[in-house]
VOGU-3710 file (C-alpha; in Angstrom, 3 decimals, decimal comma):
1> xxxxxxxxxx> -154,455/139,039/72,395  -151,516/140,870/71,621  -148,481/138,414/69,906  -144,901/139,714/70,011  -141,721/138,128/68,150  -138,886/137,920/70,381  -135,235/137,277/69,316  -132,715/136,861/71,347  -128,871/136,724/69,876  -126,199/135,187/72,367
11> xxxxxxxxxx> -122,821/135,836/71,736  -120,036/134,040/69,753  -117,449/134,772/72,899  -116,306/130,920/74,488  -118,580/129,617/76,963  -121,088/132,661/76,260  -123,971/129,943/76,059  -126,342/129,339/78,719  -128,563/126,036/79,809  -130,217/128,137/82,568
21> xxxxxxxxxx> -133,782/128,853/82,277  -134,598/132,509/80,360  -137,359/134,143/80,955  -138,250/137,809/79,530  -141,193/140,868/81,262  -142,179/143,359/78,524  -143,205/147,005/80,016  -144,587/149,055/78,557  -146,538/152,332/78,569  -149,875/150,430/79,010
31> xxxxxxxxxx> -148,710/147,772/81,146  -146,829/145,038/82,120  -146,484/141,049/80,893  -145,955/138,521/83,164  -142,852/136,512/83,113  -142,621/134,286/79,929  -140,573/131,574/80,022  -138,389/131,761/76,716  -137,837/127,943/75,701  -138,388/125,929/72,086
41> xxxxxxxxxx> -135,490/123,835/71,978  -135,253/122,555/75,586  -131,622/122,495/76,459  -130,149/123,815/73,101  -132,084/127,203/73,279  -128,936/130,236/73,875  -126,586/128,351/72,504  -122,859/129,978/71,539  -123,762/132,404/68,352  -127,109/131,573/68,009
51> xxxxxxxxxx> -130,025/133,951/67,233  -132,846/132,167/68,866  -136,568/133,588/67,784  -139,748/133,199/69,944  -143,959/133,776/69,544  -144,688/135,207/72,401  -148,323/136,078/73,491  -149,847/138,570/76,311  -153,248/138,959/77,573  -153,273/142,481/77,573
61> xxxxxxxxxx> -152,380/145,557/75,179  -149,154/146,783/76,965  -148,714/149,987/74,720  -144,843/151,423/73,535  -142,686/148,753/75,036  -139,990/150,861/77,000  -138,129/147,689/78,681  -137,652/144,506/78,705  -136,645/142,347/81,788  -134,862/139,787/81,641
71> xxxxxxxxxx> -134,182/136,692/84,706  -131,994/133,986/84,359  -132,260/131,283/86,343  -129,796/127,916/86,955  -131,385/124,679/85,304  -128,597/122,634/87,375  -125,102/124,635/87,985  -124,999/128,381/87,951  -123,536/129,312/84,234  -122,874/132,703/83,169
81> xxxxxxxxxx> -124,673/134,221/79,936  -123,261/136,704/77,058  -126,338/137,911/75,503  -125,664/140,673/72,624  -129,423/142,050/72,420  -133,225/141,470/72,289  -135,268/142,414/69,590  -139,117/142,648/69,449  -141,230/142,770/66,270  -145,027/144,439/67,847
91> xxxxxxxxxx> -148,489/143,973/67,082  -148,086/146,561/64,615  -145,061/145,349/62,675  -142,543/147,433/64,273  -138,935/146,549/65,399  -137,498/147,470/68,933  -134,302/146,824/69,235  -132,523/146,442/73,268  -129,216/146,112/73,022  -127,406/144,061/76,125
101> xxxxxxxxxx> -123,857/142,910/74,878  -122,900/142,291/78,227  -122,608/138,927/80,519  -125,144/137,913/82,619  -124,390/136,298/85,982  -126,239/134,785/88,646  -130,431/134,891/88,812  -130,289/137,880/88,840  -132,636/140,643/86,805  -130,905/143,214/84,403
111> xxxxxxxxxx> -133,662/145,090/82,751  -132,720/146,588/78,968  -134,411/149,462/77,742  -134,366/150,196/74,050  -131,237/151,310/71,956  -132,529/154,910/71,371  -129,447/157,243/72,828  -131,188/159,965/75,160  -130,235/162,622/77,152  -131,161/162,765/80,503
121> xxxxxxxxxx> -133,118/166,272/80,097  -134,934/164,895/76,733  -136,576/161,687/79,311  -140,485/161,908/78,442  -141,747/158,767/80,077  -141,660/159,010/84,106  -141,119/155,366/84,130  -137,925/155,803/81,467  -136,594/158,397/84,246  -137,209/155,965/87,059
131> xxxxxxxxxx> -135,357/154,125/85,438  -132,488/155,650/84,338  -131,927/156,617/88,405  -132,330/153,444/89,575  -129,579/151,970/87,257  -126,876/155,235/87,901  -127,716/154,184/91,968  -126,640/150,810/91,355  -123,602/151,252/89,036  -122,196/153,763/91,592
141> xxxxxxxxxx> -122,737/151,238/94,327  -120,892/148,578/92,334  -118,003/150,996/90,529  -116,680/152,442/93,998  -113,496/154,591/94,152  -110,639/153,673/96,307  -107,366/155,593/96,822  -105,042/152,254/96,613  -101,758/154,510/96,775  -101,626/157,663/98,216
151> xxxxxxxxxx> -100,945/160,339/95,686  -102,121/158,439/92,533  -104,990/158,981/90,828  -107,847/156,747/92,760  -108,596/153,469/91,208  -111,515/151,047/91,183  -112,374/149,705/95,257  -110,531/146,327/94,274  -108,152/144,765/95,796  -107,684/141,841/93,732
161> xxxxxxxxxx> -108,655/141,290/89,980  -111,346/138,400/91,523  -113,282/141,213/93,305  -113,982/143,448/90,245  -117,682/143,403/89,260  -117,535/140,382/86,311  -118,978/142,296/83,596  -115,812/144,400/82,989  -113,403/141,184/83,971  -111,664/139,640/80,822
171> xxxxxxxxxx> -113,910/137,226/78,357  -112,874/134,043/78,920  -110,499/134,062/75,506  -108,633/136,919/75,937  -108,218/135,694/80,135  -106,204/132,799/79,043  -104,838/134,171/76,125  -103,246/136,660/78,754  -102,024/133,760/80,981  -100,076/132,304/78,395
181> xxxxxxxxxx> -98,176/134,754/77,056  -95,673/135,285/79,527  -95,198/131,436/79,393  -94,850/131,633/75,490  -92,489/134,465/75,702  -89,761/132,468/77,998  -90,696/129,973/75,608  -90,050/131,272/72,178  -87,354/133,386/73,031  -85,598/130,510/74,923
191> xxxxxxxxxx> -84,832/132,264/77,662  -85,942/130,057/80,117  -82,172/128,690/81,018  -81,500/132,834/82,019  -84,557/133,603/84,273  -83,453/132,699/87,514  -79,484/133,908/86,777  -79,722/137,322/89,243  -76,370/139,015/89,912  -74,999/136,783/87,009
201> xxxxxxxxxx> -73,449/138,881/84,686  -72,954/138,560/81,325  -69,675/138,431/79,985  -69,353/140,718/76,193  -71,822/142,996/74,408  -72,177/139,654/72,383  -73,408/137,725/74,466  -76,934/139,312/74,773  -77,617/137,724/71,451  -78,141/134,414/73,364
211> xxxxxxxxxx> -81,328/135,782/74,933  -81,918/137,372/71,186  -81,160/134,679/68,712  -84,638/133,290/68,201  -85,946/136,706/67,554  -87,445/137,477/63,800  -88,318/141,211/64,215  -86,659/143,576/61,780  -87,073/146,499/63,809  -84,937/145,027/66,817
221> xxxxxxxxxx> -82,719/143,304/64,616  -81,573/146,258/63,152  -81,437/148,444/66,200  -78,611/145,310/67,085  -76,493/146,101/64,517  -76,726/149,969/64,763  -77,677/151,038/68,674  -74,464/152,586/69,054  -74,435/155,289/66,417  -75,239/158,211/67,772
231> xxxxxxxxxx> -78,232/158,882/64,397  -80,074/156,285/66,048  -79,958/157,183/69,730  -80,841/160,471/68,288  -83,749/158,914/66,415  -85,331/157,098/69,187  -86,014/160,515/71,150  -88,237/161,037/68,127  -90,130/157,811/67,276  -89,002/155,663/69,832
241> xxxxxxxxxx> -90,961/154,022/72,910  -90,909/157,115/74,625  -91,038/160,348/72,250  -92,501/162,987/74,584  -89,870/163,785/76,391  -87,825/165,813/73,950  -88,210/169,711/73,339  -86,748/172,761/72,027  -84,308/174,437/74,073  -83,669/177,809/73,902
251> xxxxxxxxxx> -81,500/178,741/76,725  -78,438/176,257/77,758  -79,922/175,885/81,705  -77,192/176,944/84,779  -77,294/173,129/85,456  -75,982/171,493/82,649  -73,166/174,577/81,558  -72,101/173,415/77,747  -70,232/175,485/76,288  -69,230/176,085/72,561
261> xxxxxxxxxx> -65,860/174,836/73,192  -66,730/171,971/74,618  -69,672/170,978/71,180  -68,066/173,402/68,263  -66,712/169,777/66,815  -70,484/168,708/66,790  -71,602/171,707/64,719  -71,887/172,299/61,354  -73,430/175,498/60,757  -70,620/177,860/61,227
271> xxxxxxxxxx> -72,766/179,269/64,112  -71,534/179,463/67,383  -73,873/177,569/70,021  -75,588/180,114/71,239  -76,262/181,010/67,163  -77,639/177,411/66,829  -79,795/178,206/69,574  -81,659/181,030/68,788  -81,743/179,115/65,188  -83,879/176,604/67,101
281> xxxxxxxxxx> -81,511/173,630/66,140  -80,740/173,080/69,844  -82,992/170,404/71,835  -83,244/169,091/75,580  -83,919/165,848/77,303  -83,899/166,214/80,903  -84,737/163,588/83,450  -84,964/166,160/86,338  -88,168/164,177/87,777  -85,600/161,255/88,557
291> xxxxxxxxxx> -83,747/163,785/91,032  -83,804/162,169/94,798  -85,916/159,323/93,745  -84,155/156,281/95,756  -82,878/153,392/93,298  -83,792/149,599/93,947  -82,437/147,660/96,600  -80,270/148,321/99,796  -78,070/145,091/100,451  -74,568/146,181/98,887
301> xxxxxxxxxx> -74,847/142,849/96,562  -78,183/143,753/94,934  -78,003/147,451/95,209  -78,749/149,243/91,873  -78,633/152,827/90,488  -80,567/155,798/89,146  -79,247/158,901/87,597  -81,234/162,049/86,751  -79,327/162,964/83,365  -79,845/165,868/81,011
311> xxxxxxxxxx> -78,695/165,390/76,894  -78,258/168,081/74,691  -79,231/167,106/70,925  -78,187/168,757/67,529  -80,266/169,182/64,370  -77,666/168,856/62,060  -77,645/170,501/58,333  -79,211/167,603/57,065  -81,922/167,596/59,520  -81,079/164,861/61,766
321> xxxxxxxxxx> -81,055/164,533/65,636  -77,682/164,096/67,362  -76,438/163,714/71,139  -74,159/166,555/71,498  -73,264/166,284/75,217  -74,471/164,338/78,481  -74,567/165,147/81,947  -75,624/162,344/84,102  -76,891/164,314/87,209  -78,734/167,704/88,047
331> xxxxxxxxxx> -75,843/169,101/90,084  -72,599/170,561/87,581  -69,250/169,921/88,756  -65,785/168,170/88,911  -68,016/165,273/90,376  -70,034/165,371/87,201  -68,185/165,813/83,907  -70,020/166,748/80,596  -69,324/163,613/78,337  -69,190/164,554/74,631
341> xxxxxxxxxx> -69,007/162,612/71,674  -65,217/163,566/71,221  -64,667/161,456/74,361  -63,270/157,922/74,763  -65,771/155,442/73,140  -66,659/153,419/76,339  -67,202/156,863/78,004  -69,188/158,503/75,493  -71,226/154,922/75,037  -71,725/154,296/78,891
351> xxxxxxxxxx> -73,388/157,976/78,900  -75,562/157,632/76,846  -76,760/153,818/77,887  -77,245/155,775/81,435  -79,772/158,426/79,487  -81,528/155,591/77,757  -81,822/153,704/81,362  -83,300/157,049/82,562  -85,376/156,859/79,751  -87,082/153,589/80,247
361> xxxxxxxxxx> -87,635/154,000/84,207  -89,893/157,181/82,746  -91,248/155,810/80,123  -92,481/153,058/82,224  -93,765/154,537/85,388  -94,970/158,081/83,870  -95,327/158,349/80,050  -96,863/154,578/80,203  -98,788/153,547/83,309  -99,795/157,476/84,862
371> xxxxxxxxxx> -100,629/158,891/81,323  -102,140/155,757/79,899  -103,392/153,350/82,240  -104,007/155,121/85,407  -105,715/158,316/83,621  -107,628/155,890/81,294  -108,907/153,953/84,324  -110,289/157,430/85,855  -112,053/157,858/82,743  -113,736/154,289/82,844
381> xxxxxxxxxx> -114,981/154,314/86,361  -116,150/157,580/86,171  -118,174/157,146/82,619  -119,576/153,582/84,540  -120,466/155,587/87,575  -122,606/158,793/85,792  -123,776/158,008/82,610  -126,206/155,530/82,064  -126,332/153,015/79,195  -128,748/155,122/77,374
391> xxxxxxxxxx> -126,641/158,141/77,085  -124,865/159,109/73,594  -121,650/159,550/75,341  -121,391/156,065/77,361  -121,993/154,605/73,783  -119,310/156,538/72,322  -116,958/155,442/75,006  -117,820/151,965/76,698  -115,088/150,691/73,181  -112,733/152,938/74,223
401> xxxxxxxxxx> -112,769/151,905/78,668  -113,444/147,628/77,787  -110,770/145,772/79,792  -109,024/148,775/81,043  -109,590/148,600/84,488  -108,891/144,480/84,549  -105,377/145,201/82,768  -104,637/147,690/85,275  -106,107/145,146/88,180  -103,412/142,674/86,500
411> xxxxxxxxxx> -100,621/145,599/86,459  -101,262/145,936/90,453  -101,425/142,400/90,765  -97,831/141,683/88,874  -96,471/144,757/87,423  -96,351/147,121/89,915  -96,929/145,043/93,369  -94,724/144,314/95,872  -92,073/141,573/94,357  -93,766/142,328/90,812
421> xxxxxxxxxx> -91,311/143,092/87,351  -90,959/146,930/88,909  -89,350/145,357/91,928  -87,552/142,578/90,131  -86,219/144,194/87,515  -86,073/148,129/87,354  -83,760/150,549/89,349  -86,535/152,325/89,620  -88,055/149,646/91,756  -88,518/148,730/95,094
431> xxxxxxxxxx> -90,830/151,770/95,998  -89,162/154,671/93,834  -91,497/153,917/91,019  -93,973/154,836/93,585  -92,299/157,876/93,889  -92,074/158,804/90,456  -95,950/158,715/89,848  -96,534/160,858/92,956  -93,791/163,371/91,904  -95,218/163,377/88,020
441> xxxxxxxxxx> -98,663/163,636/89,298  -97,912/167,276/90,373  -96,467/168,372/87,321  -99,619/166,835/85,438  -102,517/168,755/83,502  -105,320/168,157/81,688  -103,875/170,328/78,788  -100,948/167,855/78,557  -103,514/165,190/77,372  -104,437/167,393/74,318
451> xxxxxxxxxx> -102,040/166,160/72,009  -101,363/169,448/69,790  -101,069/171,271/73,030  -98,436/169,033/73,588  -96,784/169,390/70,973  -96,688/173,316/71,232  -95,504/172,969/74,912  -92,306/171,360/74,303  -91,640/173,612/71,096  -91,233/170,865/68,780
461> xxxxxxxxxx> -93,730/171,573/66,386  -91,420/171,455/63,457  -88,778/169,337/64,208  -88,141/167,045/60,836  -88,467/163,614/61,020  -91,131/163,185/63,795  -93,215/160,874/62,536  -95,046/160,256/66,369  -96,049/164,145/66,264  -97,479/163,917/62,267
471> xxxxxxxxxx> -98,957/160,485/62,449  -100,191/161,385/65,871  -101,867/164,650/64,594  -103,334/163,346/61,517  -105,114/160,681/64,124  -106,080/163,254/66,427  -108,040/165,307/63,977  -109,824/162,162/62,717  -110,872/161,167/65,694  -112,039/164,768/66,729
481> xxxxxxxxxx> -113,967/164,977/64,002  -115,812/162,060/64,541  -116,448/162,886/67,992  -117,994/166,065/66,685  -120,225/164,297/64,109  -121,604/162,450/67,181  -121,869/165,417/69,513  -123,777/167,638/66,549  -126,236/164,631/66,435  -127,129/164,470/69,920
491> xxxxxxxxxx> -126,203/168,543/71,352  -127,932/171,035/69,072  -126,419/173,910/71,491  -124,302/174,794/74,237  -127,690/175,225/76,615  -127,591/171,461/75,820  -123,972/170,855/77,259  -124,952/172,556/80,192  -128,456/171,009/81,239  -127,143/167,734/80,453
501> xxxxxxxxxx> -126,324/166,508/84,245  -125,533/163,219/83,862  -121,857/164,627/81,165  -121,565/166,910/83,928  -121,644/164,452/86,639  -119,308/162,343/85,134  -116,779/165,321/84,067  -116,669/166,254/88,184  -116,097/162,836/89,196  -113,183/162,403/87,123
511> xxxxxxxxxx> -111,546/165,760/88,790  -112,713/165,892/92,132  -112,639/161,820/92,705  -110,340/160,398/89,951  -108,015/163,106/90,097  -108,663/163,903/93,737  -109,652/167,674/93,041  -105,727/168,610/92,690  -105,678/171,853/91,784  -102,395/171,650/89,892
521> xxxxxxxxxx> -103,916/169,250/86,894  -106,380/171,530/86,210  -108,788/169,082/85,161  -112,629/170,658/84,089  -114,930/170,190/86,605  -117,725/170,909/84,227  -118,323/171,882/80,820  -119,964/174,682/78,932  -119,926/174,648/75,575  -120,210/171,726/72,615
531> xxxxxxxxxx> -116,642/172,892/71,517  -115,269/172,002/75,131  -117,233/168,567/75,732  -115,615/167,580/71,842  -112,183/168,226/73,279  -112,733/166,700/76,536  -113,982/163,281/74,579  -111,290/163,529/72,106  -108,850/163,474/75,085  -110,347/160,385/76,386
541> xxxxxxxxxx> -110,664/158,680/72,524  -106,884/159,248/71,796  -105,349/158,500/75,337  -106,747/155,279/75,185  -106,005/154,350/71,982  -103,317/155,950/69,888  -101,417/157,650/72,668  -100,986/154,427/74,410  -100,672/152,453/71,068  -97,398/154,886/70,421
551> xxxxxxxxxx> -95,960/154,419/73,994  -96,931/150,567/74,549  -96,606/148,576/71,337  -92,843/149,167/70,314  -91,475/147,935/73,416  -90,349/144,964/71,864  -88,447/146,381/69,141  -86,545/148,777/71,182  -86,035/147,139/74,745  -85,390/143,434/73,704
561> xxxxxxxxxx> -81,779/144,469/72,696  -80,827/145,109/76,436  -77,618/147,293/75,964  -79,838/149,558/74,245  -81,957/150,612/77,071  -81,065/148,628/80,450  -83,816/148,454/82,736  -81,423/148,822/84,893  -77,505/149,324/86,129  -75,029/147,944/88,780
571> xxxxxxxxxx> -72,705/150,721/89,095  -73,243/154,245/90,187  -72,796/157,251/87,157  -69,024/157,428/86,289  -67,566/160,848/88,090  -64,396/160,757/86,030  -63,740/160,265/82,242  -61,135/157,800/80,922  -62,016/155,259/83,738  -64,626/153,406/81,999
581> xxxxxxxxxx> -63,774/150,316/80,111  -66,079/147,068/78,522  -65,686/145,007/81,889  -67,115/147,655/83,860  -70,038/148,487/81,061  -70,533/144,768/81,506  -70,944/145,165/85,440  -73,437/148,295/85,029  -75,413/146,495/82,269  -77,988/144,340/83,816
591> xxxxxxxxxx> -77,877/140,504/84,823  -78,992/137,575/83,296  -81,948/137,127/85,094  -83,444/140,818/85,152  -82,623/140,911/81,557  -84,769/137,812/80,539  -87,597/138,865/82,970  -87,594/142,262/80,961  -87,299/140,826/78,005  -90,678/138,084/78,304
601> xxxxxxxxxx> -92,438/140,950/80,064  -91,812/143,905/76,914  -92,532/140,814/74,534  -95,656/139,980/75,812  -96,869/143,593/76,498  -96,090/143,974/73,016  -98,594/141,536/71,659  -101,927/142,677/69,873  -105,002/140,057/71,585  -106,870/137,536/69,907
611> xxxxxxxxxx> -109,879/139,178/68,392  -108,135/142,303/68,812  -110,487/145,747/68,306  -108,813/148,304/66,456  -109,621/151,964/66,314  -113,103/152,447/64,324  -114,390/148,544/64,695  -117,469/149,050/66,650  -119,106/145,103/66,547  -121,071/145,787/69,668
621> xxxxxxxxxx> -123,704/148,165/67,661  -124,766/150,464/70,651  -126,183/152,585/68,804  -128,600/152,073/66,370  -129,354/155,534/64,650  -128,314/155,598/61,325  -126,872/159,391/61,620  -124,251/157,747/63,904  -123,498/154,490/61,903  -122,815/157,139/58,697
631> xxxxxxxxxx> -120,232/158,912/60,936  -118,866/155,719/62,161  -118,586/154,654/58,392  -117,272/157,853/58,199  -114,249/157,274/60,749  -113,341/154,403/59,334  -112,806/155,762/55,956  -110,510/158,639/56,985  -108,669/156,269/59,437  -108,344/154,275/56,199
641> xxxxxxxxxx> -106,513/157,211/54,370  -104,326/157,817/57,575  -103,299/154,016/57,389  -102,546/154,417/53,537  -100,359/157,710/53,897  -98,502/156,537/56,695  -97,755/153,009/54,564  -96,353/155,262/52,012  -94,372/157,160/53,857  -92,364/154,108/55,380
651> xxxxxxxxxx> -92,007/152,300/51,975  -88,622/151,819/51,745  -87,189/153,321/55,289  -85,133/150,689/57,697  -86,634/152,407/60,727  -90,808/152,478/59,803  -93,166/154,235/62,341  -96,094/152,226/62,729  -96,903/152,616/66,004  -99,650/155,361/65,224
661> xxxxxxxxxx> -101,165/153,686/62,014  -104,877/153,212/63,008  -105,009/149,830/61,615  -102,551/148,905/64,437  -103,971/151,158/66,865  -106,318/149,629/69,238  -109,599/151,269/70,818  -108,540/151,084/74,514  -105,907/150,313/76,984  -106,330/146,351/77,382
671> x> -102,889/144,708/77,618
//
């Protein structure tokens, strides 16, 4: 009779250990076993990290072995199960590898198949294409969409973290790890005397420091001593928490009329303005999208404010960026002065804290949740729903979608929920970050998520001293090139793009579900060539990793020094200059209590996770052909030069970039 060697490796995560009864079905193309109850050690069999090995005999020759079942069933209390993989050794000496690394709950069966990547069109075995249906019908009956909030992109069908299936919830590590940091962030920064101080303001500039004193971070500590010079307001448009909003202007727009007059002090060209202009040394940030979107709260004590400003920046003759003038609304006029940095000092700083307010209520809602989280969810539920664990392309991505849609369960539960941080703490609160999503939504395209298209949109391909666009390039072609490695290996033509159903499947139910078919993103609702399907998984690659590594991680070191960008203000946009003095920058500035809650919530988003996964570490192997572990080996080498270059390049520099270094990158959106 036929004798098989079955190992079974259980994984190292806490509490990934099972007592329940394991039993295993082999089917094959000859047959099938009957259920074989795995157990040697009686109760210390799939123990935490264990590789657990097994003689296992059938009565019959069963052929190629195409799957293996597995059933657990509860010795005495239901206990879930983390099993990595299975791997058989046959009759004939060979080794079969089915890779699981995923937690199994319940008594119920989940049936493995082995850890050959197929297409859908290159199925041979009717049984293997049985199969393969059976499991897309139930994923898309467990990954439902749901439209939580009209004009967003649709979500998972979840209301609350606790109904999302439990093999995408948080391991039971990084779950608590989560919990506590909040806690250790009113902790450490011993804050917790401040938290529940609302419309208590604070009295100096100086007195910030008591919510900053504990701090040992030498980015924010220097952005303390030198947020009001105008080289580093300047700088954080350009390697900042929010560097995508800047671009070249060209023409000074009706709206915000500068004249020469009015910046020839600022200049140092000789040129007149309109000279610097066509020069290309004249940039734009405009916060137009903030236009009619109502500010937090409506009783007259708690009432705060939003402004839709517009700042005009200078490359100066040694190549930095400068503000040159601010207008703090989208309508010119007597009611809206032009400050300039000629001004009074408490005008020309109040201005510019109202730009950098702007700034974060964008940054949050748009450049951070829509273009990270909420896109990178869409991507998730749509690769669960239509591509089945056999296919090249889920293998490529399922690192790139793991914990995704739980952090963005925990952002609806806390973040962004009625009386969440949004609410608490933003002006932008209180249903206008609602607001700005739907509004941005419009305005948002595929193309924008192509991050040298980007780039070329807003002009700003050679502005000096952009270290977000270089480092951010440099990642971007790594990572294309190893999604093209992958592709080659698996598409040998564009025929292949095309008859592959299941990529094309999932590429429609990102647009026509995820994105809700609007026309205006112009999203690809299939695609045709190898070139286009190498893009399209780039896109999805980078979103989730480096562009939300470059928008999420340096939150810390530029928003824990509240005058620098208040998450809020008080006082409505000043109409008139020479009004403005420190008491009433004091009353705009926000309280003690939003100020702390800002400050633990930045801090903690700001944290890398225990057993954190950085871009390139792959310890789930999914795939098992050695062509693809080459070009994984591959990856990481080149993101090892990246790291190296960009290590060079800050050696030495007050200010380093980091953000986009891959060692600090990590592979998916998960805090």
């Amino acid at each position: 009779m036929p004798n098989y060697i079955v190992t079974v490796a259980t994984g190292s995560q806490f509490y990934a250990g099972t007592n329940s009864y394991i039993n295993l079905t082999l089917v094959g193309t000859e047959g099938c076993s009957k259920k074989i109850l795995l157990d040697k050690y009686f109760y210390n069999d799939f123990e935490k990290g264990e590789v657990d090995s097994y003689d296992i005999t059938v009565e019959q020759n069963l052929g190629e072995i195409e799957l293996v079942k597995i059933i657990k069933e509860k010795y005495w209390t239901q206990d879930d199960w983390y099993c990595k993989y299975i791997a058989l050794k046959t009759p004939a000496g060979d080794y079969i590898e089915f890779p699981c690394f995923r937690w199994i709950v319940d008594d119920k069966e989940v049936v493995l198949r082995n850890g050959q990547a197929c297409l859908p069109q290159n199925e041979k075995s009717s049984t293997m294409r049985l199969h393969r249906g059976k499991e897309l019908e139930s994923k898309q009956k467990t990954y439902r969409w749901m439209e939580l909030t009209p004009g967003f992109p649709k979500s998972i069908d979840a209301k609350t973290y606790e109904e999302l299936p439990e093999e995408i919830q948080f391991e039971c590590e990084k779950e608590s790890h989560f919990k506590l940091n909040f806690i250790q962030a009113t902790v450490n920064l011993g804050i917790n005397q401040f938290m529940n101080m609302f419309q208590s303001s604070w009295s100096s500039l100086s007195d910030f420091e008591q919510i900053f004193w504990t701090i040992k971070n030498s980015a924010s500590e220097y952005l303390m001593q030198n947020w009001k010079e105008d080289l580093n307001f300047g700088y954080q448009f350009l390697n900042g928490c929010n560097p995508v909003i800047i671009q070249k202007c060209t023409q000074i727009p009706e709206k915000f009329p500068v004249t020469h007059e009015m910046v020839a002090v600022s200049l140092e060209r000789d040129l007149t303005l309109e000279e610097e202009l066509k020069a290309g040394n004249i940039y734009l940030a405009d916060y137009e999208i903030l236009d009619g979107i109502p500010p937090n709260g409506t009783d007259p004590d708690t009432v705060q404010y939003l402004a839709a400003p517009m700042c005009l920046f200078y490359k100066n003759s040694k190549n930095k960026i400068l503000p040159i003038a601010i207008q703090l609304s989208q309508t010119p006029g007597e009611e809206s002065p032009i400050f300039l940095p000629s001004d009074d000092t408490n005008d020309w700083l109040l201005a510019k804290m109202w730009v950098k307010s702007s700034d974060f209520q964008v940054h949050q809602a748009i450049s951070h949740l829509l273009r990270t989280h909420l896109i990178s969810e869409v991507f998730g539920i749509a690769m669960y729903r239509q591509l089945s664990a056999a296919h090249p392309i889920s293998k490529l991505l399922l690192p790139h979608v793991r914990f995704t849609v739980a952090i963005n369960a925990k952002a609806r539960d806390k973040l962004i929920s009625e009386e969440g941080v949004f609410d608490k703490a933003l002006s932008s609160g209180g249903g206008g970050h609602v607001q700005l999503v739907q509004k941005a939504l419009k305005k948002f395209t595929y193309k924008s998520l192509c991050f040298p298209e980007s780039i070329k949109a807003r002009g700003v391909e050679d502005l000096p001293n952009y270290f977000y666009r270089d480092d951010g390039n440099q990642v971007w072609d790594v990572v294309k090139r190893f999604v093209s490695e992958v592709v080659g290996i698996y598409y040998t033509s564009d025929k292949t793009v095309q008859k592959d159903e299941e990529i094309q499947a999932f590429v429609k139910d990102v647009c026509s579900s995820g994105m809700q078919d609007f026309d205006y993103c112009e999203f690809p609702k299939s695609l045709q060539t190898r070139e286009q399907l190498i893009e399209y998984l780039t896109v999805v690659i980078f979103t989730a990793s480096a562009q939300h590594a470059a928008i999420n991680f340096g939150q810390f070191d530029w928003y824990s020094w509240i005058p620098n960008a208040p998450c809020t203000m008080r006082k409505p946009p000043p109409t008139k200059k020479g009004k403005v003095d420190m008491n009433f920058i004091m009353e705009c500035l926000p309280d003690h209590g939003r100020s702390c809650l800002v400050l633990a919530t930045v801090w903690t988003l700001s944290q890398f996770q225990e057993n954190e996964l950085f871009l390139g570490m792959y310890p789930d192997e999914h795939f098992i052909e050695k062509p693809v572990r080459v070009a994984q080996e591959t990856f990481r080498k080149e993101l090892s030069e990246v790291s190296k270059s960009i290590k060079n390049r800050n050696e030495g520099k007050h200010m380093q970039y980091c953000y986009l270094c891959p060692e600090k990158i990590p592979n998916s959106v998960a805090i």
